[in-house]
C-alpha positions, -999 to +999 in steps of 0.1 A: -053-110+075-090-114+062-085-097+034-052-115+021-069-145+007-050-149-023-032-182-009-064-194-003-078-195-035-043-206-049-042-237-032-073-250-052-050-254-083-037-290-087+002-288-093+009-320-113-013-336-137-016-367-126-028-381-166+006-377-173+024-398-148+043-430-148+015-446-128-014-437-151-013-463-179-010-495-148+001-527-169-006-552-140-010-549-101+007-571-076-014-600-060-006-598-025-001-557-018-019-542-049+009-529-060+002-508-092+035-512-118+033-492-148+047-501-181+079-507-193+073-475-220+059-455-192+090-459-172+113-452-199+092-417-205+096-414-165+133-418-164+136-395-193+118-368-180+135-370-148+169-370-167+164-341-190+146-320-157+177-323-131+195-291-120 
């Protein structure tokens, strides 16, 4: 098993981008918890990629 260490050096990759989620562009953060909500715009693009992606 030494030699098989090609899941190792897979799991280094990232697997989303994280630049292009709902949560990057944050249009205002709750008081109280910190909350981060995103825009209304990036919600609709969230909601639309969820939509067009569904099996």
């Amino acid at each position: 098993m030494a030699d098989n260490r090609y899941k190792e050096h897979d799991m280094a990759k990232p697997i989303e981008r994280h630049d292009t989620a709902a949560w990057a562009n944050i249009a205002e953060t709750k008081e109280v918890s910190n909350v981060e909500i995103p825009s209304e715009l990036d919600v609709r693009n969230a909601k639309e990629w969820v939509d067009t992606n569904q099996k």
